[in-house]
C-alpha positions as CSV (number, residue, x, y, z in Angstrom):
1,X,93.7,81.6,145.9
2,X,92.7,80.5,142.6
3,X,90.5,82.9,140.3
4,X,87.7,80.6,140.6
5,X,87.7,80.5,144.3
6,X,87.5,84.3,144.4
7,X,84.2,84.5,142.1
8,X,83.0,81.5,144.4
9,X,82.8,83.8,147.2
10,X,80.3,85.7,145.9
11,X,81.7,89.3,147.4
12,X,83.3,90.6,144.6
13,X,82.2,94.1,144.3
14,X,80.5,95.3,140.9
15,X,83.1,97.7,139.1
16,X,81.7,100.9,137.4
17,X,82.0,100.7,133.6
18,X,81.8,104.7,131.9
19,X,82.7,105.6,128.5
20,X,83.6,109.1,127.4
21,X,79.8,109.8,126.6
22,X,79.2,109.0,130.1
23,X,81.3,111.7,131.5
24,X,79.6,115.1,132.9
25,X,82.4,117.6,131.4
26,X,82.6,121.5,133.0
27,X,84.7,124.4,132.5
28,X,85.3,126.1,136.2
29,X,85.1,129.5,135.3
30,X,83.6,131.3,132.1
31,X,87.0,132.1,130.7
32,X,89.2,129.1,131.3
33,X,90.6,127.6,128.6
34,X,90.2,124.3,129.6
35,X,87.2,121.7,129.7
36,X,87.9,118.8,132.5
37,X,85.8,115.7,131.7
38,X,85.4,113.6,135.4
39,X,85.5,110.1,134.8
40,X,85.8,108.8,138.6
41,X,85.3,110.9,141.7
42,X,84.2,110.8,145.1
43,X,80.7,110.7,144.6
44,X,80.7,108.2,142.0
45,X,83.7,106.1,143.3
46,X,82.8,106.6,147.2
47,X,86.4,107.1,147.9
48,X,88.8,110.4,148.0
49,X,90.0,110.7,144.8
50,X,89.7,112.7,141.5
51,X,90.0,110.9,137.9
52,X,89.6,113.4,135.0
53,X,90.1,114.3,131.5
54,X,91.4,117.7,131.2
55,X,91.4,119.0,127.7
56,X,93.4,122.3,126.7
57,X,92.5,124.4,124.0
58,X,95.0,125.5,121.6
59,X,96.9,127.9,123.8
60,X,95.0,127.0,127.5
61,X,96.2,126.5,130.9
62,X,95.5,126.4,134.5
63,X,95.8,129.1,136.7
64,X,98.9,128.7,139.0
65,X,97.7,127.0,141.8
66,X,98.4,124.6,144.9
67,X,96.8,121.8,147.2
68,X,96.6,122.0,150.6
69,X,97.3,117.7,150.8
70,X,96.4,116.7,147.6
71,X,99.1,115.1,144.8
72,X,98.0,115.2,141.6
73,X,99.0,113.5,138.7
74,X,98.9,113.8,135.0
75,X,99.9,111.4,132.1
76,X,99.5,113.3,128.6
77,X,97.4,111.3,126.6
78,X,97.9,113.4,123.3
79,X,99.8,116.7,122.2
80,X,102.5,119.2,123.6
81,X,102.5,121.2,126.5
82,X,104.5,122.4,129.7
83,X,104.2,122.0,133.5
84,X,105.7,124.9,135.7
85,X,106.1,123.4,139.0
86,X,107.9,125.5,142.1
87,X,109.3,127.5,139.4
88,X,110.9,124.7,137.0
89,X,109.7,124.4,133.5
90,X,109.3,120.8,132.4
91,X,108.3,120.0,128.8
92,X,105.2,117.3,128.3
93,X,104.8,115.4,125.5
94,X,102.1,112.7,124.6
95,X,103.1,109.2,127.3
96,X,104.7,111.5,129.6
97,X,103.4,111.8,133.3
98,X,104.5,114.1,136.2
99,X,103.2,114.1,139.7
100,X,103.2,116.9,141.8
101,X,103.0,116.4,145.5
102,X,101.2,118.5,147.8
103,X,102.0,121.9,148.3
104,X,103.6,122.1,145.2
105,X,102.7,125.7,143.0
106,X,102.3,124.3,139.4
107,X,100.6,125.2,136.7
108,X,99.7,123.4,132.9
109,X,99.9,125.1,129.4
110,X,99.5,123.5,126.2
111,X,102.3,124.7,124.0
112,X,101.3,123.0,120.8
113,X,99.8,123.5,117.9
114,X,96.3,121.1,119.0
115,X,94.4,120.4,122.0
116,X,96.4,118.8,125.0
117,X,94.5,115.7,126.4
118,X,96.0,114.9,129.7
119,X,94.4,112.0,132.1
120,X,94.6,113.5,136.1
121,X,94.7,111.9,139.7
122,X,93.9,113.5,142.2
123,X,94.5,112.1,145.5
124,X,93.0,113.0,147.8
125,X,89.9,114.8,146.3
126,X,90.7,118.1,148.6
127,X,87.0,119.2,147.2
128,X,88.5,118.7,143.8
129,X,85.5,117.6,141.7
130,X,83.2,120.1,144.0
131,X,84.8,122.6,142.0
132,X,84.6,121.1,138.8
133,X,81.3,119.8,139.2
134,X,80.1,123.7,140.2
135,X,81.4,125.2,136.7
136,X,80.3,125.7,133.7
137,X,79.0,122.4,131.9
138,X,80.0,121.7,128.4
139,X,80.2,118.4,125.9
140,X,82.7,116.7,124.0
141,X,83.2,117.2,120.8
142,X,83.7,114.9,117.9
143,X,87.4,115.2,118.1
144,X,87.7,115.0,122.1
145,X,86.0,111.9,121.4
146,X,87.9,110.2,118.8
147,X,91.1,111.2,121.1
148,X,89.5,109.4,124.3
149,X,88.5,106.4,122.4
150,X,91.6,105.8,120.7
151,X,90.7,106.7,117.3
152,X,93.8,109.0,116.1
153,X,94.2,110.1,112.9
């Protein structure tokens, strides 16, 4: 099946086009050090899954923490951390990724010396973006922005 043919049959399905402005952002609890950005969730995707920007602070992390029959997935978009999963310590560093399958007891801190940007899946949502959606909301920031649309410097 050529390209052509497929846009002759008139089903293709409209995509959903978001930029980092478009993203509703939330911290979970008042003291987390963490702000996670949801780009694609249930609600908005109308499937069971989680896409998110999760964006340490200097020093942040995630509690310790498991999913019932979730995995979850993170590539590190910018900056040094560590991931503590079942008890094994594995460095992270900007174009890594780890996935941690369900059940798995892992937990995220940045180690560096900036923010730690890390894109996350998770699949499936296991009431994911519930929680984040029920935090605290917040904003980006000029930086978060420049990180998310590519603008190092």
């Amino acid at each position: 099946m050529t390209y052509s043919s497929i846009l002759e049959k008139n089903d293709c399905i409209i995509p959903v086009l978001k930029s980092p402005q478009d993203c509703p952002v939330y911290r979970i609890s008042p003291n987390d050090t963490n702000r996670i950005a949801i780009v694609f969730d249930s609600k908005i995707a109308d499937n069971s899954l989680t896409f998110c920007i999760e964006i340490f602070d200097v020093g942040g992390q995630t509690p310790s923490h498991t999913h019932h029959s979730a995995a979850e997935m993170f590539f590190i978009l910018k900056g040094e951390g560590l991931a503590i999963c079942d008890g094994k310590n594995i460095p992270l560093k900007s174009g890594d990724s780890i996935l941690v399958r369900a059940t798995g007891v892992h937990q995220i801190i940045n180690t560096g010396l900036s923010r730690l940007y890390a894109l996350c899946f998770m699949v499936p949502n296991e009431d994911f973006s519930e929680l984040i959606r029920n935090g605290i909301p917040e904003e980006l920031d000029e930086e978060d922005l420049q990180v998310l649309q590519g603008i190092y410097n």
